[in-house]
MARKOL-633569 format. One record per residue (C-alpha): residue number from 1; x, y, z; residue in three letters. Coordinates in Angstrom, 2 decimals, always signed. Example, Ala and Ser with C-alpha at 12.3 -4.5 7.8 and 13.67 -1.06 7.14 Angstrom:
+-----+---------+---------+---------+------+
: pos :       X :       Y :       Z : code :
+-----+---------+---------+---------+------+
:   1 :  +12.30 :   -4.50 :   +7.80 :  ALA :
:   2 :  +13.67 :   -1.06 :   +7.14 :  SER :
+-----+---------+---------+---------+------+
# end
This chain:
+-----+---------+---------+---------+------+
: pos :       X :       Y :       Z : code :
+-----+---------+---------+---------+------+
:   1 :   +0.00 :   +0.00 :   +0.00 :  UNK :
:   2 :   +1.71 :   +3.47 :   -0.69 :  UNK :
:   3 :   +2.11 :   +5.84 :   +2.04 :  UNK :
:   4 :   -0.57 :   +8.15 :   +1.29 :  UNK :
:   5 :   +0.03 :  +11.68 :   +2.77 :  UNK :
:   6 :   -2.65 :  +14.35 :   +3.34 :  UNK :
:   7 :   +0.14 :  +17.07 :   +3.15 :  UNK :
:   8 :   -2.25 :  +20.48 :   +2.22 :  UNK :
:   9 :   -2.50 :  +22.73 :   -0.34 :  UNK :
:  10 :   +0.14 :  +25.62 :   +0.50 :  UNK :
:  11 :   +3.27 :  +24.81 :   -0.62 :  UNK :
:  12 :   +5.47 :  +25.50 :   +2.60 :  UNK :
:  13 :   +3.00 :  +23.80 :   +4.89 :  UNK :
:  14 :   +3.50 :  +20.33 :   +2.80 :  UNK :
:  15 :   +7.08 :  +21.16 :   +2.74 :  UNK :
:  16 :   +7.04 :  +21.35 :   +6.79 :  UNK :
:  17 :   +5.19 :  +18.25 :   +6.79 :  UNK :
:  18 :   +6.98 :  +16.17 :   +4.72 :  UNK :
:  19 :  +10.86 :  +17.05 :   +6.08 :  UNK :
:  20 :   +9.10 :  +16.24 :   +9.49 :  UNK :
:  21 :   +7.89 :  +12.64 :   +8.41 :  UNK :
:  22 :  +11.43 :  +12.15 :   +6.94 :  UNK :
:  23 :  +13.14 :  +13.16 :  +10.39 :  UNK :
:  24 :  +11.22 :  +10.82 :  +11.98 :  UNK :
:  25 :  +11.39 :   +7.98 :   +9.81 :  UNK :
:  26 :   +7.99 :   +7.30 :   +9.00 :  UNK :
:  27 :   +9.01 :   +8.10 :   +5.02 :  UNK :
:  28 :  +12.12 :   +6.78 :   +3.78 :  UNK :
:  29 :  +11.79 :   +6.43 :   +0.07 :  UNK :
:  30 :  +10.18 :   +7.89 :   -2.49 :  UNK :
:  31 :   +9.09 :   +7.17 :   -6.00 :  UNK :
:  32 :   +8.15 :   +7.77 :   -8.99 :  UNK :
:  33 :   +4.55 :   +7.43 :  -10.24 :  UNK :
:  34 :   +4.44 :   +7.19 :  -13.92 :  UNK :
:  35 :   +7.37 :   +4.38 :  -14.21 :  UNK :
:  36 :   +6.78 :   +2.86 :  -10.95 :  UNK :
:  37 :  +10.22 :   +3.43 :   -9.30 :  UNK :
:  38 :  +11.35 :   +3.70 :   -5.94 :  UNK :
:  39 :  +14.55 :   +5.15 :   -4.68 :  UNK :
:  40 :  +16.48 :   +6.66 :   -1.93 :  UNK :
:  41 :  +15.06 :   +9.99 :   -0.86 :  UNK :
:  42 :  +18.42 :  +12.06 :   -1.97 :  UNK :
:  43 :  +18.85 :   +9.60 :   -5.41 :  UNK :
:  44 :  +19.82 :  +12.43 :   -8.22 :  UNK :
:  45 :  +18.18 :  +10.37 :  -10.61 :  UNK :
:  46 :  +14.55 :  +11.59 :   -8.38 :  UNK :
:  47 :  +15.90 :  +15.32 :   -7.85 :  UNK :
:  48 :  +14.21 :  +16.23 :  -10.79 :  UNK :
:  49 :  +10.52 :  +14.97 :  -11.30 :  UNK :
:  50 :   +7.98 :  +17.07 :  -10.61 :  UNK :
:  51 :   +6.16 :  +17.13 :   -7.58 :  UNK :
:  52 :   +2.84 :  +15.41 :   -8.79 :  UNK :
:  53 :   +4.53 :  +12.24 :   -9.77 :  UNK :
:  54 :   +6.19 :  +11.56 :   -6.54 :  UNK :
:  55 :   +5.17 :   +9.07 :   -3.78 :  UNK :
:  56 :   +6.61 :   +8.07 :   -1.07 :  UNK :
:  57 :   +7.17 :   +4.96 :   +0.93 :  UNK :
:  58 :   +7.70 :   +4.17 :   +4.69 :  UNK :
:  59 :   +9.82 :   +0.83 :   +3.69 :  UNK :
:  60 :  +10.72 :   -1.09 :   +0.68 :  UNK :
:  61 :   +8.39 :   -3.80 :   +1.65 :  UNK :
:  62 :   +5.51 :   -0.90 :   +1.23 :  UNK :
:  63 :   +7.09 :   -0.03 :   -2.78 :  UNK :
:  64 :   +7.67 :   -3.62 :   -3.79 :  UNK :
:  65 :   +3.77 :   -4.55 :   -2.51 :  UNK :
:  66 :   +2.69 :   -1.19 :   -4.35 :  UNK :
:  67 :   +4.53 :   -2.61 :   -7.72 :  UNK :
:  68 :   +7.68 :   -0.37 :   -7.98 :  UNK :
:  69 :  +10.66 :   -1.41 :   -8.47 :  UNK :
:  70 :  +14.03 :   -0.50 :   -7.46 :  UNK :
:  71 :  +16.23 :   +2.08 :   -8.56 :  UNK :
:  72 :  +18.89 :   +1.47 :  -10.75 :  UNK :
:  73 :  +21.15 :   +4.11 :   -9.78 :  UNK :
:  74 :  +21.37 :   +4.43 :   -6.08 :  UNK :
:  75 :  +19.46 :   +0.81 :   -5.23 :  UNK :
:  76 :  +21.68 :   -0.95 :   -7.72 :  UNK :
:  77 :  +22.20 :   -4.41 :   -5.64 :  UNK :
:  78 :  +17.82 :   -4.40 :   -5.54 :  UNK :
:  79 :  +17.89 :   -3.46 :   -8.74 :  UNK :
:  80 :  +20.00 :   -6.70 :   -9.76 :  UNK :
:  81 :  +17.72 :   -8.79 :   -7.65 :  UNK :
:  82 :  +14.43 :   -7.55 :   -8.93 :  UNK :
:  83 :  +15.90 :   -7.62 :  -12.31 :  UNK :
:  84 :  +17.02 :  -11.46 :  -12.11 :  UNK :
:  85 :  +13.24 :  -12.48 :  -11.10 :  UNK :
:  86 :  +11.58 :  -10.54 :  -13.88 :  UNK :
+-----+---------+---------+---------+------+
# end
């Protein structure tokens, strides 16, 4: 199931939010909606996409169930083992 967030609708309120549910841990990946695939929150190859593709995961248990798969780039040992069963 993917970590659904009810973050609000001004930008620097669902900035505050999110940075606080990263400090804590309760988000520790995030993804990428329209090629289903999860990363490492500070992956380069994520920097980039625009805010209304992103999701975000509490564990890599949470992406894998949801369908994404691993990042090539900065997940590249997950990315082998995913690869190797499809």
């Amino acid at each position: 199931m993917i970590f659904h967030l009810q973050l609000g609708h001004d930008p620097d309120e669902r900035k505050r939010k999110l940075f606080s549910l990263i400090r804590t841990g309760k988000i520790k990946l995030a993804g990428y909606k329209k090629n289903k695939i999860y990363g490492l929150l500070n992956c380069t190859s994520g920097k980039g996409m625009k805010i209304e593709n992103r999701v975000f995961f509490k564990d890599e248990e949470e992406a894998l169930q949801a369908g994404y798969r691993p990042c090539a780039h900065c997940l590249r040992e997950a990315y082998k083992i995913w690869k190797s069963a499809h």
